[in-house]
Structure formats: C-alpha cells, structure tokens
TILUM-122753 format. One record per residue (C-alpha): x, z, y; residue number from 1. Coordinates in nm, 4 decimals, m for minus. Each point is the difference from the previous one (the first is absolute). Example, Ala and Ser with C-alpha at 12.3 -4.5 7.8 and 13.67 -1.06 7.14 Angstrom:
# residues 2
u=1.2300 | w=0.7800 | v=m0.4500 | k=1
u=0.1370 | w=m0.0660 | v=0.3440 | k=2
This chain:
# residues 344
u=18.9422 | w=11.9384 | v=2.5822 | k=1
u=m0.3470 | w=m0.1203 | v=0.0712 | k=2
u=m0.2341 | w=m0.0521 | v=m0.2793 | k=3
u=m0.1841 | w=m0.3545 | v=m0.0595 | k=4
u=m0.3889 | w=0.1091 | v=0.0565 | k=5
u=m0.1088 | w=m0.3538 | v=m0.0362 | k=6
u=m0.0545 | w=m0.1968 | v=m0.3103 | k=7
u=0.2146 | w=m0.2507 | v=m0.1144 | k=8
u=m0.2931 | w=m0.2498 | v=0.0501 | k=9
u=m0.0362 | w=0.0850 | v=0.3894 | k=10
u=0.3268 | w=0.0007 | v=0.0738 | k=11
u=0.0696 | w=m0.3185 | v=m0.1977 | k=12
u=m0.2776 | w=m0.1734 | v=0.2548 | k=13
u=0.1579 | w=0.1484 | v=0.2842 | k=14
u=0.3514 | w=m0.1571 | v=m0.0632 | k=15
u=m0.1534 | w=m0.3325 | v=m0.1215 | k=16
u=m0.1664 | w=0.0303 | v=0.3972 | k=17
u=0.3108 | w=0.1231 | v=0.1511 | k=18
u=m0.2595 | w=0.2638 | v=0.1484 | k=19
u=0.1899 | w=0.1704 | v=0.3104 | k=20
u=m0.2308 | w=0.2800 | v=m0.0161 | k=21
u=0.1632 | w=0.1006 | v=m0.3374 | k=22
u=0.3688 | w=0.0537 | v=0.1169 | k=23
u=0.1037 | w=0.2843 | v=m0.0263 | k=24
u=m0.2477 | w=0.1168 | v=m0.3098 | k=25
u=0.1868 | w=m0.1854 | v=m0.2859 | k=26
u=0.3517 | w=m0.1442 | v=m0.1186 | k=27
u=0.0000 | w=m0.3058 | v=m0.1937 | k=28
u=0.2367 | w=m0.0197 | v=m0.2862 | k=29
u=0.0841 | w=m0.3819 | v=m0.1704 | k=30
u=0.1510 | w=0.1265 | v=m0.3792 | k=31
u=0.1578 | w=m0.3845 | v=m0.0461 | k=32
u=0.2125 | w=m0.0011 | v=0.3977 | k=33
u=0.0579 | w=0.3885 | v=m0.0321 | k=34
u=m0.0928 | w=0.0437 | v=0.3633 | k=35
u=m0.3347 | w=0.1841 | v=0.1642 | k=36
u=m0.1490 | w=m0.1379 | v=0.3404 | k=37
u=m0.2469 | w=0.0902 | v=0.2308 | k=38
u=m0.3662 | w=m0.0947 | v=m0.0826 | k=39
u=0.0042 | w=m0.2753 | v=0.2709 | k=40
u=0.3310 | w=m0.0998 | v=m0.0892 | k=41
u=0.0540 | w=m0.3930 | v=0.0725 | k=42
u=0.1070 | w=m0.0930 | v=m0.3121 | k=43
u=m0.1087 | w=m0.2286 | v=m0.2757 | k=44
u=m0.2500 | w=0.2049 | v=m0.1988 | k=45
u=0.1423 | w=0.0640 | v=m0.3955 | k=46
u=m0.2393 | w=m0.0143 | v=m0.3086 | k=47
u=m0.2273 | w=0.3823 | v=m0.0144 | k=48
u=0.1393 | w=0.0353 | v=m0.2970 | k=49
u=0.3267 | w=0.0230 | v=0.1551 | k=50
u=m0.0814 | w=0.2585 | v=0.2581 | k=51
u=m0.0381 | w=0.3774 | v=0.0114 | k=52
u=m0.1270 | w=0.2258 | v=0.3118 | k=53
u=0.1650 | w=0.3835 | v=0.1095 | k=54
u=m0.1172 | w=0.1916 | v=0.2473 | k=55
u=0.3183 | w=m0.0298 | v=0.2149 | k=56
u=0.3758 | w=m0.1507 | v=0.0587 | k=57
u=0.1123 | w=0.3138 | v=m0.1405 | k=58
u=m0.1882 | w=m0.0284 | v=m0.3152 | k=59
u=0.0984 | w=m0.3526 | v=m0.0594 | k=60
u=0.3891 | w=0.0530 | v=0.0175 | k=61
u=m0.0570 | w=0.3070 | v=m0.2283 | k=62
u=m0.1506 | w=m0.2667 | v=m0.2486 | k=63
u=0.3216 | w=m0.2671 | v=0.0463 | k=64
u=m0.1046 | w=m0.2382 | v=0.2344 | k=65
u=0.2034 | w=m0.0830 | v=0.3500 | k=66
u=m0.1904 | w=m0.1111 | v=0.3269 | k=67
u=m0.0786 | w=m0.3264 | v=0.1042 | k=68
u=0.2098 | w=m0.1589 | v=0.2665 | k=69
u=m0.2647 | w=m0.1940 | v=0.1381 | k=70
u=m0.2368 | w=0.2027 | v=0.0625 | k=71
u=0.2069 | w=0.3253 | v=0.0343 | k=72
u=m0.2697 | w=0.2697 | v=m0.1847 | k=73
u=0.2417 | w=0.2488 | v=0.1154 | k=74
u=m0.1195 | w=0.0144 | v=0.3998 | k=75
u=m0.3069 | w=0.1011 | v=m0.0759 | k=76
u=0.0606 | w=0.3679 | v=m0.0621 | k=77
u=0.2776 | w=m0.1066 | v=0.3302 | k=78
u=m0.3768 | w=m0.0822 | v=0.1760 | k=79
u=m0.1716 | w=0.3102 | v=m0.0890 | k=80
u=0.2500 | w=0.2058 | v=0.1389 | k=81
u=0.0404 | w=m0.1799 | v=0.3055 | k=82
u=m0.3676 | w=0.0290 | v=0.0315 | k=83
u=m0.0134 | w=0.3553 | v=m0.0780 | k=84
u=0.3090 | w=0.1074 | v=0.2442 | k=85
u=m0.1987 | w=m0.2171 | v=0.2574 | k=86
u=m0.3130 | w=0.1864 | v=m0.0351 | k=87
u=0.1582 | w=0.3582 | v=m0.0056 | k=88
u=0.1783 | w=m0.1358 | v=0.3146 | k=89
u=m0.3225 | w=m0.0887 | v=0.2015 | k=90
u=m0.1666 | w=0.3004 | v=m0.0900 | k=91
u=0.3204 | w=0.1834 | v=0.1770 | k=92
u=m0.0094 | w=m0.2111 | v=0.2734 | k=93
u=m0.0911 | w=0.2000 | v=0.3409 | k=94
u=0.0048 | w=m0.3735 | v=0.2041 | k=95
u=m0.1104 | w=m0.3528 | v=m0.1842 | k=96
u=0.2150 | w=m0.1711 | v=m0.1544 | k=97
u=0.0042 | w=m0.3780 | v=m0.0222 | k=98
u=0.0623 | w=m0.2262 | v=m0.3219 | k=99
u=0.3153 | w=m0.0962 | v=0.0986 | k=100
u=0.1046 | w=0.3514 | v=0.0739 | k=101
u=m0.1433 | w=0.0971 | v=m0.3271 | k=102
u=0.1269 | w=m0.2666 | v=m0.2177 | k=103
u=0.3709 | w=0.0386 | v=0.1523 | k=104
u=m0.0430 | w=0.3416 | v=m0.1209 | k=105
u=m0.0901 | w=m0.0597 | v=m0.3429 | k=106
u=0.2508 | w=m0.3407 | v=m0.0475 | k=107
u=m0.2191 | w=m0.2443 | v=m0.0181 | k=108
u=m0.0621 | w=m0.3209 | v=0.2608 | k=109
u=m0.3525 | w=0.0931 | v=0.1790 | k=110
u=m0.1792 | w=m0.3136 | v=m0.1260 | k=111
u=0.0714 | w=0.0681 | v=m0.3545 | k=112
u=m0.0599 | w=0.3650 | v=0.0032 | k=113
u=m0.3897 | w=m0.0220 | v=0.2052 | k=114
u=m0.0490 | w=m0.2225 | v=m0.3071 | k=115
u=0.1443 | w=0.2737 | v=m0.2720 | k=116
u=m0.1705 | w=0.2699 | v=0.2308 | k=117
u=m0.3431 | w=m0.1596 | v=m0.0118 | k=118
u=0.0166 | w=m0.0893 | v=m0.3411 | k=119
u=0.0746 | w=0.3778 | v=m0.0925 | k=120
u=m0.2735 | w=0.1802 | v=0.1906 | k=121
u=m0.2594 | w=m0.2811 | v=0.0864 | k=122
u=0.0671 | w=0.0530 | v=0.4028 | k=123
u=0.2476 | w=m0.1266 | v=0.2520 | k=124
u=0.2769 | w=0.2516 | v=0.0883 | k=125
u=m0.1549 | w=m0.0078 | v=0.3409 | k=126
u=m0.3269 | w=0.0892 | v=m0.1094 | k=127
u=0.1048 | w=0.2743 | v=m0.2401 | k=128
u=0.1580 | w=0.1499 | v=0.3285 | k=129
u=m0.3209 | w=m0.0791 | v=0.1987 | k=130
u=m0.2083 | w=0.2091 | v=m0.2990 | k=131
u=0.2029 | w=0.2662 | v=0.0178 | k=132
u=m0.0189 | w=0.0461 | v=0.3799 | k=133
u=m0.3647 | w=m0.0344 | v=m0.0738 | k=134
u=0.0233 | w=0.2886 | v=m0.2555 | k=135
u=0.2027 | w=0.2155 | v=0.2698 | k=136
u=m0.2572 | w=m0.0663 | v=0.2475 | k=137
u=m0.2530 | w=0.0834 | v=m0.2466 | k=138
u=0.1806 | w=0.3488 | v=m0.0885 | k=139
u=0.0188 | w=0.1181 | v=0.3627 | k=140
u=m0.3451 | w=m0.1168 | v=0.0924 | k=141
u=m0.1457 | w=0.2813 | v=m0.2183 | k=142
u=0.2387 | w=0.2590 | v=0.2246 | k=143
u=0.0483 | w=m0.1096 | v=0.3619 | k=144
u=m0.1386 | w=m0.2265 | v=0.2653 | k=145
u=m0.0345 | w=m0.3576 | v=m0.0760 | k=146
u=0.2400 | w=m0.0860 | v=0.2879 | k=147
u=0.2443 | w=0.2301 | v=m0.1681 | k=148
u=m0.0723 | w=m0.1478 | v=m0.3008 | k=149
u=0.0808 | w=m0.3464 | v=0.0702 | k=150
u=0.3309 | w=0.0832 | v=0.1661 | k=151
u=0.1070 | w=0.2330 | v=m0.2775 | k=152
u=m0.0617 | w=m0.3295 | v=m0.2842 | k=153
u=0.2662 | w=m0.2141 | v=0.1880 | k=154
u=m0.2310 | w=m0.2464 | v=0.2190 | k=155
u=0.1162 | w=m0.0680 | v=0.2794 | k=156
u=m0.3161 | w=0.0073 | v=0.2471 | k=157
u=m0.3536 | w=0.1022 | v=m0.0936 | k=158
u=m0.0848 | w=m0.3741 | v=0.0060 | k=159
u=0.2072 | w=m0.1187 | v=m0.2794 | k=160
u=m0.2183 | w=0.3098 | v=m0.2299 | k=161
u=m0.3094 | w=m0.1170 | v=0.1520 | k=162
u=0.0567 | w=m0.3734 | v=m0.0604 | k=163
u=m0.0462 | w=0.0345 | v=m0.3726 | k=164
u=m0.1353 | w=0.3322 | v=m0.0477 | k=165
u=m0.3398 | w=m0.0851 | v=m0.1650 | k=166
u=0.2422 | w=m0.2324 | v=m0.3286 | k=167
u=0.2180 | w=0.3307 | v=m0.0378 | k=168
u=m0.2095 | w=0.2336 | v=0.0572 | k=169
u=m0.3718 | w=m0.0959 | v=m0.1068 | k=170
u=m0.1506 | w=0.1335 | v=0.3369 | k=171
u=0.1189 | w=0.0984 | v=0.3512 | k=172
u=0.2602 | w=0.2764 | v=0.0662 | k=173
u=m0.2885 | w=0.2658 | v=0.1106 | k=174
u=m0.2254 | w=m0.0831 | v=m0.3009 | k=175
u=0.3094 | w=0.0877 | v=m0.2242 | k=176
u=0.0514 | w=0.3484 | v=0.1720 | k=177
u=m0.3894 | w=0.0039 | v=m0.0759 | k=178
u=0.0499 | w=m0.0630 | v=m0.3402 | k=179
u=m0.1515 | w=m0.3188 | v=m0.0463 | k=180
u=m0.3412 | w=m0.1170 | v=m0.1359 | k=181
u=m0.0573 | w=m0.0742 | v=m0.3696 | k=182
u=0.3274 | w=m0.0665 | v=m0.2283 | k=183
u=0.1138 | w=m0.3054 | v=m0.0050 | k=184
u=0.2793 | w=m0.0600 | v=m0.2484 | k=185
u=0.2826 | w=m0.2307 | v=0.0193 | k=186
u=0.1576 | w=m0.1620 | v=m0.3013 | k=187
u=0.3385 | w=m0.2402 | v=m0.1280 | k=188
u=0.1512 | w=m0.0759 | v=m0.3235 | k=189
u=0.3850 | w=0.0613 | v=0.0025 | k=190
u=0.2133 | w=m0.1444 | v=m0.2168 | k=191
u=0.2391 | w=0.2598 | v=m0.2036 | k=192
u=0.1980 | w=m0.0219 | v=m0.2703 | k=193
u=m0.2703 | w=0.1637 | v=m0.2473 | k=194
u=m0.2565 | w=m0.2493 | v=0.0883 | k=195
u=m0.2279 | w=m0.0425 | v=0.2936 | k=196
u=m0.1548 | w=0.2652 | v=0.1743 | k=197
u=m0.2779 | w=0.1016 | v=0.1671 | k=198
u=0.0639 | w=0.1875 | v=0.3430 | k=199
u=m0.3362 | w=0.1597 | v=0.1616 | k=200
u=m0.0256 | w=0.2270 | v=0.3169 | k=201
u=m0.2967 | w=0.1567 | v=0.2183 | k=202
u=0.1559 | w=0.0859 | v=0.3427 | k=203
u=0.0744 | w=0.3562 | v=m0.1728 | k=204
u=0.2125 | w=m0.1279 | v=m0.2964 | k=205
u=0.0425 | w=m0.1490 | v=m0.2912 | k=206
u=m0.2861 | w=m0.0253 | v=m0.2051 | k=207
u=0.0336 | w=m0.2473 | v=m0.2853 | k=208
u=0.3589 | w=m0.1029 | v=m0.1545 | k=209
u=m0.0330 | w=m0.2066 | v=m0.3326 | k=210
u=0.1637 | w=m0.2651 | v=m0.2006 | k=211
u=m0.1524 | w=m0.3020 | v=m0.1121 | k=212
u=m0.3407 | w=0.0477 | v=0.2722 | k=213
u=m0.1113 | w=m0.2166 | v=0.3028 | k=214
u=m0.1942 | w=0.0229 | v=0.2679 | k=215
u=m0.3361 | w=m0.0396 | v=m0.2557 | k=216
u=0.0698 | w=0.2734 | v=m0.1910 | k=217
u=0.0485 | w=0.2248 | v=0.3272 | k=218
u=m0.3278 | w=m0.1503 | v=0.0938 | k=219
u=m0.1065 | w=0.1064 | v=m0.2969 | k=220
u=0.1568 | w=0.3622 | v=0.0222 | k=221
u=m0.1546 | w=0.0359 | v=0.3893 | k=222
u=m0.2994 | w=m0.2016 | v=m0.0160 | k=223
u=m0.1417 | w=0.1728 | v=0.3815 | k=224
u=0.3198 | w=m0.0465 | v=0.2088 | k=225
u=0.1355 | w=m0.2564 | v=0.1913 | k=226
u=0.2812 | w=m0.1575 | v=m0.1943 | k=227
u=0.2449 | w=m0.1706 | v=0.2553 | k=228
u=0.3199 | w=m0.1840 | v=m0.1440 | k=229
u=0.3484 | w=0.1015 | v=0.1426 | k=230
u=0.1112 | w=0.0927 | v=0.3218 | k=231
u=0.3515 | w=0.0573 | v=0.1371 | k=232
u=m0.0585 | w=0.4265 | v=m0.0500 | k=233
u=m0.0882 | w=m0.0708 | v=m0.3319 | k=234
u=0.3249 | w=m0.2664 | v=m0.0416 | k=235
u=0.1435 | w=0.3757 | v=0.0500 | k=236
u=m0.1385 | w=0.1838 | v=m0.1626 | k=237
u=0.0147 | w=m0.2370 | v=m0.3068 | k=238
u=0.3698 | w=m0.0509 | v=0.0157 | k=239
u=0.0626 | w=0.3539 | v=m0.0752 | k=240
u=m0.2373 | w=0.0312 | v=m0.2790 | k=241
u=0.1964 | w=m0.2985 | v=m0.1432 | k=242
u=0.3333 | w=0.2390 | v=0.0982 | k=243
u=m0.1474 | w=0.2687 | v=m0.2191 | k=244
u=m0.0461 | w=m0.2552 | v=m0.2796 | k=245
u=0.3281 | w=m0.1600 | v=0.0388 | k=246
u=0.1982 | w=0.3712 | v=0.0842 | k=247
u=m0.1727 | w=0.2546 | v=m0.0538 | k=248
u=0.0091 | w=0.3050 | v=0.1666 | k=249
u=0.0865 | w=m0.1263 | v=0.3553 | k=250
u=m0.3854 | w=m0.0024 | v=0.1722 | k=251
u=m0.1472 | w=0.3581 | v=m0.1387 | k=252
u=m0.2236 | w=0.0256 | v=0.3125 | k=253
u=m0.2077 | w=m0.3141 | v=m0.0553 | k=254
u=m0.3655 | w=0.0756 | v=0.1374 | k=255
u=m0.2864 | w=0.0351 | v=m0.2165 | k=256
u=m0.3525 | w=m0.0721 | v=0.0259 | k=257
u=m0.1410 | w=0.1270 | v=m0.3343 | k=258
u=m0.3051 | w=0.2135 | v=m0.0915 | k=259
u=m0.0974 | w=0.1659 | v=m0.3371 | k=260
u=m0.1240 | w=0.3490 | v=m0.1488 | k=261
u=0.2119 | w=0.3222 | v=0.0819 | k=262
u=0.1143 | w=m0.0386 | v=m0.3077 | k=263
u=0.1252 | w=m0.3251 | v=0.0339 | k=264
u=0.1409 | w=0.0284 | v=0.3240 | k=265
u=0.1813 | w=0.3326 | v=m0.1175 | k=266
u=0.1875 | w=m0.2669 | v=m0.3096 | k=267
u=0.0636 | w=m0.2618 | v=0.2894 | k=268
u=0.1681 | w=0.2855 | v=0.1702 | k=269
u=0.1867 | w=0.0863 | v=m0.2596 | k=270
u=0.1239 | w=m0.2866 | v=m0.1035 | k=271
u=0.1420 | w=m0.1018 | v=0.3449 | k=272
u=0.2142 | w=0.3017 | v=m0.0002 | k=273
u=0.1997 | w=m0.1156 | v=m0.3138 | k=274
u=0.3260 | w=m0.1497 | v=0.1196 | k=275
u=0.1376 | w=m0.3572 | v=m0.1142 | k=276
u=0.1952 | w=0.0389 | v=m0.3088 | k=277
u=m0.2258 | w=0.2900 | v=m0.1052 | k=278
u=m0.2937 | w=0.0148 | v=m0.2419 | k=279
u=m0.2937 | w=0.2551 | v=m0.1155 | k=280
u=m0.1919 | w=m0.0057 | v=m0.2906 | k=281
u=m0.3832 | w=0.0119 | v=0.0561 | k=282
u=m0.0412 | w=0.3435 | v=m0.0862 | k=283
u=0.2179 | w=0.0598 | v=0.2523 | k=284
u=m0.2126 | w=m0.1657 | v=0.2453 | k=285
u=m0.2823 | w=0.1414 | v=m0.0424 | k=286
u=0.1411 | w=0.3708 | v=0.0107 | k=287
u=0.1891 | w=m0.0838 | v=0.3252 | k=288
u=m0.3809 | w=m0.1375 | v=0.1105 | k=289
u=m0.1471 | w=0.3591 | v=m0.0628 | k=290
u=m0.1282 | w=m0.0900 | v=m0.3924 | k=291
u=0.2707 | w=0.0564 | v=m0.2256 | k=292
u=m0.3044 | w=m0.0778 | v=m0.2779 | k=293
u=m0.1199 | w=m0.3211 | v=0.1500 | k=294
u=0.2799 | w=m0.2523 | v=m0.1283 | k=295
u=m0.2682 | w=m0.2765 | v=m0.0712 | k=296
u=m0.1347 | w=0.0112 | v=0.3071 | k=297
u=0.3253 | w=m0.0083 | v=0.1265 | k=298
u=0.1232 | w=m0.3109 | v=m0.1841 | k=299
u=m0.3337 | w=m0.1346 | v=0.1182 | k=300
u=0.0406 | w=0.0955 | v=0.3528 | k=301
u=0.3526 | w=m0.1661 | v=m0.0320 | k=302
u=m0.2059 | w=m0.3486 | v=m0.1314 | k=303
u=m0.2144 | w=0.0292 | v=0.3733 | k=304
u=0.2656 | w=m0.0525 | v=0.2039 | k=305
u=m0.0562 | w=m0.2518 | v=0.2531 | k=306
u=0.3235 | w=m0.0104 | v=0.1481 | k=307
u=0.3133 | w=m0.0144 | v=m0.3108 | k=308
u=0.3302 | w=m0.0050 | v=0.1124 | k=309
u=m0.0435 | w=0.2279 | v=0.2954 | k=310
u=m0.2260 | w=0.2648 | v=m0.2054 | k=311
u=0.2835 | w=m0.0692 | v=m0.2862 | k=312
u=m0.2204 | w=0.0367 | v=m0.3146 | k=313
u=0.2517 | w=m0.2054 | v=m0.1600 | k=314
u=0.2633 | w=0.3859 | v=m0.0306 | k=315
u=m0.2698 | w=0.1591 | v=m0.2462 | k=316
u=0.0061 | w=m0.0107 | v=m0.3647 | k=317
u=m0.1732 | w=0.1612 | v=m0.2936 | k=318
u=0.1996 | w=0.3292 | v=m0.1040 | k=319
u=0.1517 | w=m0.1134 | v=m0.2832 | k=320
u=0.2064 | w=m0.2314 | v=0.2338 | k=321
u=m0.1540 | w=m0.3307 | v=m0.0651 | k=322
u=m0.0765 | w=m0.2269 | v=0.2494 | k=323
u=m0.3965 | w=m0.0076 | v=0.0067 | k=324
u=m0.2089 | w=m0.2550 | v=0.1881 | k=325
u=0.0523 | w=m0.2088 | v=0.3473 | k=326
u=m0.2881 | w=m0.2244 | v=0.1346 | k=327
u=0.2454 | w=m0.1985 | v=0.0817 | k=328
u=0.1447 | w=m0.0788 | v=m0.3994 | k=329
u=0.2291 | w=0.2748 | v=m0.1102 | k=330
u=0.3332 | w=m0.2538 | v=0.0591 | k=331
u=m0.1119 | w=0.0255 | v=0.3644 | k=332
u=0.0382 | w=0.3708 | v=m0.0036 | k=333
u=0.3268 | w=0.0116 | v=m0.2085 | k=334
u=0.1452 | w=m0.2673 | v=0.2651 | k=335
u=m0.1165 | w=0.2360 | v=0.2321 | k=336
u=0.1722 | w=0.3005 | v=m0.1376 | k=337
u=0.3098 | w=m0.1678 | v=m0.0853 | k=338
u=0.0314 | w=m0.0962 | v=0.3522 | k=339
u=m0.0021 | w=0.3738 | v=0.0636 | k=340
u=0.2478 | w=0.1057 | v=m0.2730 | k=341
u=m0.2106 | w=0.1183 | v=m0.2285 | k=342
u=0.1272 | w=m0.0249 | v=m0.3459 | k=343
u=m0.2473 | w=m0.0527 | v=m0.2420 | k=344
C-alpha cells in the first residue's frame, strides 16, 4: 500500500478541481455511500466532512469501502502497469515499435493508452522511444565513429540523427565526442506517486533528483550553467528515475553527475552498493567509506546528496534501528522502504 504524503487540505482542493495531474497519488473515500473514487471522479462532490483520503485502492478496501462504478478507481493501478510493461517493452525493443503495436501489447485501444502513457511519464510513447535512441546514440558516441554510432541507436539513415541532433543532443555529433563546451543542464518535473519530482541531467548524468523543487531552485543550486528544460533523452532518462521510485531496484546503473569531498564521494559509493530491501546504519557507512569514527560526517554526507533515490540515502538508519532523517519528510522514506520490503 502507498502512503498518503499529502495533506488532507491539498488533496481536498485537488478533488474539489478534479485535478488530472493527481490520479494516481490519492483514493478518495465518501464514509456516508461506503464507496472510494478516483480524485477526478465525475461524481457529485459529498460534504468534507464526509470524506477521508488513503494512499491507495488497496488501503481503502482494507478500511471497508467498495469502488466506485462510475469512475472505476480500480484501473488505475490497471494503468500503471500497462504503462510500466510498456516501458520495459520499448527499452527491449531492438526495432521501433508503433502505438498501436504497443498498445495491442499492453490491452489497451492506442488512443486511450498515448493518453494514459503521456499522462504517466510527461512524453509521448513515441518520444520516450525517440529519447532513448538518443541516449543509445549518445552511449556509443563516446566509443566508436559517429556513423557507427547513429546506426547502432536504431536510425535509420544519418539524416534522420542529424535532423534533430542539436534538441537531443545540445550540440553537433563531433562536439559531443569532444565533450562539449560549458554544462548545460536539462531539467522536468515528473509526476510520481510520492509527489512531484525534480529530474536534472548534464550530458554525463544525473545531477539533481528532488521532491517538491522546480526549475528556480535548480537555478538556484547551478547559478553558472545553462539550464535547458526537457528534451526527449532526458524524457528517458526521467522515466526510469520515476521506475526506481515506483519499483525499486530495476535501473541500478542510472548515470551520475555528482561532485563532493573524498569523503563524501567514498559515502555516495557506499551507499549505492546497498541492495533494495537492505539497510545500514550510519556507522556502518562511514566504516565501509574508510572512517569507521566519522558517523556524523557520514549522516551529514548522507544529507548532501544531490541525487536521492538513485544514491538511496533513504536504506540508512541510526544504529539503534530507528528511522532517522529524509530531506524529503521521513513518511517519504518509510514509503520508500516499504516499497522495498523493509519492515520497520
């Protein structure tokens, strides 16, 4: 079960909007009907005092309430899945596959599912297939000839890369072998269900992941680069963070674009080695980072992480077992771990 990590007051505002962007995040219970709908359920709205909000479907049966046959709460988890099979089915995919290829695959009527698809990642399923050919070409680039390079992605001529190099890429092919000039970082906000997040990448990695930020705040954070918003490799590389949120454990290799002292970097290291379902205590930490004396630093080192989720700070905890801090609000990192089967 999901927890609710909105307050009763947002999520109230949402439902009284029939806000599409919150599907997915909440279940809407109605005490006086017995039933629980989605947030942008059709309905007639009952009296607040008449409603209560769970994190999920699941959580709502568990508290005696049936779904709504109108707006059928029960297909969005149905959605999710579709969504995720659909992604995990592209990313295996050695030829492109169209919508209505995809969509037959996954049971759903093509129309209907580029709307659920969209919704879920905040790209087209064509464009999430364009951004990863873009990340392939991206990949070989840095190991073979561009030619080579451009064949290996899936395009089907050199002129089809070319066409839109400079939107995936930020520069021409050769400048990328090159390395590029300056950083320029790329930014979206995906929608998960632990609240929005904030998905940043240099053309090396990932180098800012964090709930409840924009594109100001990452202004803010990299006040000297050039701060771009989206792009299809990003749509990408995005969706997987957002896989690692939503199932952890699948996307372990996610690039990384992150500097900080030796020490630092030793803890980051560390704490990328601990598998999902698995915690360590900070003392442990900061002995498997070389300084079995340093546990501060290492719980402070563990606060500096620019990139949660795929550095998972969220599997440490103070030695005596308790949960300790999360930037992020410490339900955040217990939704987190119970995702992972960790029992607290």
């Amino acid at each position: 079960m999901n927890q609710m990590t909105l307050s009763d007051d947002a999520a109230w505002a949402a439902f009284e909007a029939r806000d599409r962007a919150f599907e997915g995040r909440f279940i809407v219970a109605v005490i006086t009907t017995g039933i629980y709908c989605k947030p942008t359920c059709p309905a007639r709205r009952p009296l607040r005092e008449n409603v209560r909000f769970y994190g999920d479907a699941e959580a709502a049966r568990e508290a005696g309430f049936r779904a709504c046959l109108r707006c059928k709460p029960d297909e969005v988890g149905r959605d999710r899945i579709a969504v995720a099979e659909a992604v995990a089915l592209l990313e295996a995919a050695e030829d492109p596959l169209g919508l209505d290829e995809l969509a037959e695959r996954v049971g759903y009527a093509p129309h209907h599912f580029h709307r659920l698809f969209k919704r879920a990642t905040g790209v087209t399923p064509a464009a999430y297939a364009r951004g990863l050919r873009a990340k392939r070409a991206a990949e070989a680039l840095n190991e073979g000839s561009v030619t080579e390079a451009i064949y290996e992605a899936g395009y089907s001529a050199p002129s089809r890369f070319y066409e839109t190099a400079n939107a995936r890429l930020g520069m021409t092919p050769s400048a990328w072998k090159r390395g590029g000039a300056g950083v320029t970082i790329r930014w979206t906000v995906a929608e998960t269900s632990l609240g929005p997040l904030l998905i940043a990448a240099t053309d090396k990695g990932l180098c800012r992941i964090a709930f409840e930020e924009d594109q100001f705040a990452l202004a803010r954070r990299f006040p000297a680069a050039e701060i771009v918003m989206g792009g299809a490799a990003l749509a990408a590389l995005a969706a997987r963070v957002v896989g690692e949120v939503e199932n952890p454990g699948r996307h372990t290799d996610l690039p990384v674009d992150v500097q900080g002292t030796a020490f630092q970097e030793a803890v980051w290291n560390a704490l990328r080695a601990i598998p999902a379902g698995e915690t360590r205590s900070y003392a442990q930490i900061a002995a498997e980072a070389g300084s079995p004396g340093a546990v501060r630093a290492a719980g402070t080192a563990c606060g500096a992480n620019h990139v949660p989720i795929v550095i998972p700070c969220h599997r440490v905890q103070r030695s005596d077992g308790s949960i300790g801090g999360y930037a992020y609000g410490v339900d955040r990192k217990l939704a987190l771990r119970k995702r992972e089967g960790v029992s607290e």
